[in-house]
Structure formats: structure tokens, C-alpha cells
C-alpha positions as CSV (number, residue, x, y, z in Angstrom):
1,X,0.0,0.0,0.0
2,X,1.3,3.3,-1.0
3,X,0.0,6.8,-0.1
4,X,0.5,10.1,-2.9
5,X,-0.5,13.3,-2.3
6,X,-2.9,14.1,-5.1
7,X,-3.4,18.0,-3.4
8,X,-0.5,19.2,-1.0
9,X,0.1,21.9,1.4
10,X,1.6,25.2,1.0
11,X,2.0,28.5,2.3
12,X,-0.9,30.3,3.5
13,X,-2.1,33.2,6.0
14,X,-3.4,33.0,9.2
15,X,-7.0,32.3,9.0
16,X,-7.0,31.0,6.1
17,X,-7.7,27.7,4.6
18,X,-5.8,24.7,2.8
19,X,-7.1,21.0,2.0
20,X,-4.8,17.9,2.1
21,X,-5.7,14.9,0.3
22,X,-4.0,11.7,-0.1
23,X,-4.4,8.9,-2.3
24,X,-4.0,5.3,-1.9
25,X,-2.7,3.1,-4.2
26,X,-5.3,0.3,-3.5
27,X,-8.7,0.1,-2.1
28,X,-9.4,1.5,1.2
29,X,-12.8,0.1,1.6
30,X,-11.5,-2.5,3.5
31,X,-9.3,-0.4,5.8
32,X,-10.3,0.8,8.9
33,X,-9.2,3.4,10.8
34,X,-7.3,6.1,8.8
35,X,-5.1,9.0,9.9
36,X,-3.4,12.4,9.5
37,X,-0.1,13.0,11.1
38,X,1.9,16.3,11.9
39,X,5.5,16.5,12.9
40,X,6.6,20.4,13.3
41,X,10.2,21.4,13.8
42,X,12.1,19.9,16.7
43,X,9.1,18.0,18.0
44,X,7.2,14.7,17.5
45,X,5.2,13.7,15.4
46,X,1.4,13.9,16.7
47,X,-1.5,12.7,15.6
48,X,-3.8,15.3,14.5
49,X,-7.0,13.5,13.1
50,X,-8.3,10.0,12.6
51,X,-11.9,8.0,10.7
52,X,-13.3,5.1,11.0
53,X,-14.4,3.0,8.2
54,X,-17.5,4.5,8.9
55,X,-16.6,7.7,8.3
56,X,-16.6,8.6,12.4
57,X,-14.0,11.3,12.8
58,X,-11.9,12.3,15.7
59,X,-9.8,15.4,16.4
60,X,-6.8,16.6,18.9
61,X,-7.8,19.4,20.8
62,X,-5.6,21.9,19.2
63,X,-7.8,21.1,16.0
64,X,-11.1,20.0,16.9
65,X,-13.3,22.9,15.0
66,X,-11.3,24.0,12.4
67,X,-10.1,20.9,10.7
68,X,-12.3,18.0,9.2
69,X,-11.1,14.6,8.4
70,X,-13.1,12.5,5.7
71,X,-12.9,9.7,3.3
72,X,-14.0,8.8,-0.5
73,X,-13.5,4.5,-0.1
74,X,-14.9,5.0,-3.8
75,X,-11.8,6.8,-4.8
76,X,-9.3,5.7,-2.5
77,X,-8.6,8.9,-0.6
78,X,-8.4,10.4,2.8
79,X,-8.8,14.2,2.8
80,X,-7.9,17.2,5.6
81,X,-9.7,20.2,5.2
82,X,-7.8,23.1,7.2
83,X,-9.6,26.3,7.7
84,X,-8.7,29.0,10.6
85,X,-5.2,28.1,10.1
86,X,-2.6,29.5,12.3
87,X,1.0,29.6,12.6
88,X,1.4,26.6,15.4
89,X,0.0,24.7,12.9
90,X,3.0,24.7,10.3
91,X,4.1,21.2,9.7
92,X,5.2,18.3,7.7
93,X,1.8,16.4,7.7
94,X,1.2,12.6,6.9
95,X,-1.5,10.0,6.1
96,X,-1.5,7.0,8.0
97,X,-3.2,3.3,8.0
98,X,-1.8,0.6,9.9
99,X,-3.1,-2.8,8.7
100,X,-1.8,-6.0,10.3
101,X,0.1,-4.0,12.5
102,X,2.3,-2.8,9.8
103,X,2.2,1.4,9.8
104,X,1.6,3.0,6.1
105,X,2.5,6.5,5.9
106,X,2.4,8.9,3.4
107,X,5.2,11.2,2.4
108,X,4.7,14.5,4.5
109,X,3.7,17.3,2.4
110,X,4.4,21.0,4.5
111,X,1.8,23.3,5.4
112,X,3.4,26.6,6.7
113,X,1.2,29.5,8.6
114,X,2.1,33.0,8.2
115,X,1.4,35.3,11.3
């Protein structure tokens, strides 16, 4: 299983808005949980959001509100829509499955947040 971004990140103002998306080289319908990972500079990586195969989402506090996980299992993708950005929220950020307890990332695409 391989992860491409088919829309990366990018430099944007604060308050505004950016959408991830990441595409998978084979069907996700039978996949369950899926993530999206941030690592900023000089700290570990954290998990910023996760969905079920059912399309239940879940958020870190320091995103819940402004960012929205979701999931096409039609087209293989697993999307982050960013809005309110701010600049804590620069980052390298991920995809991420683990099936069979083997982790699948994505390669990190950067989202930076001017002040």
C-alpha cells in the first residue's frame, strides 16, 4: 500500500484555509481506521486526526473545529480540510493506516502559517 499526495500543502495566512488529500494506491474500503499525522520542527510527530471505516472522525484538541477529516472508499482517498489556520500549525503532515500491525504513511507534504 502506497500513499500520494494528489493535493498538498503550501504557504498560507493565518486564517486561512488549505485542503490535504492523499491517495491510496489500493482500495481503502476494507481499511479501517485512517489517519493524518503532523510532525513540526524539533518535535514529534502527533496525531492530528483520525476515521473510521465508517466515516466517524476524531480530532486533537488543538484542531477540533477548524479541521475535518473525511474519506472517499470510492476513490481511495483520505482528505484534511484546514480552515482558521494558524501559525502553530506549520508542519510536515502525513496519512496514515496501519493494517496487520504494519504502519503506512504517506510522504509529508508542509503546510506553513504565516502570522
Amino acid at each position: 500500500l502506497r500513499f500520494s499526495c494528489r493535493r498538498g500543502g503550501g504557504l498560507v495566512q493565518a486564517g486561512g484555509s488549505l485542503r490535504l488529500s492523499c491517495s491510496a494506491s489500493e482500495s481503502i474500503f476494507s481499511i479501517g481506521a485512517m489517519h493524518w499525522y503532523r510532525q513540526a520542527p524539533g518535535k514529534q510527530r502527533e496525531l492530528v486526526a483520525g476515521i473510521t471505516s465508517g466515516g466517524r472522525g476524531n480530532y486533537a484538541d488543538s484542531v477540533k473545529g477548524r479541521f475535518t477529516i473525511s474519506r472517499n472508499n470510492a476513490k481511495n482517498t483520505v482528505d484534511l480540510q484546514m480552515n482558521r489556520l494558524k501559525p502553530e500549525d506549520t508542519a510536515n503532515y502525513y496519512c496514515h493506516t496501519k493494517i496487520y500491525g504494519v504502519d503506512y504513511w504517506g510522504k509529508g507534504t508542509l503546510v506553513t502559517v504565516s502570522s
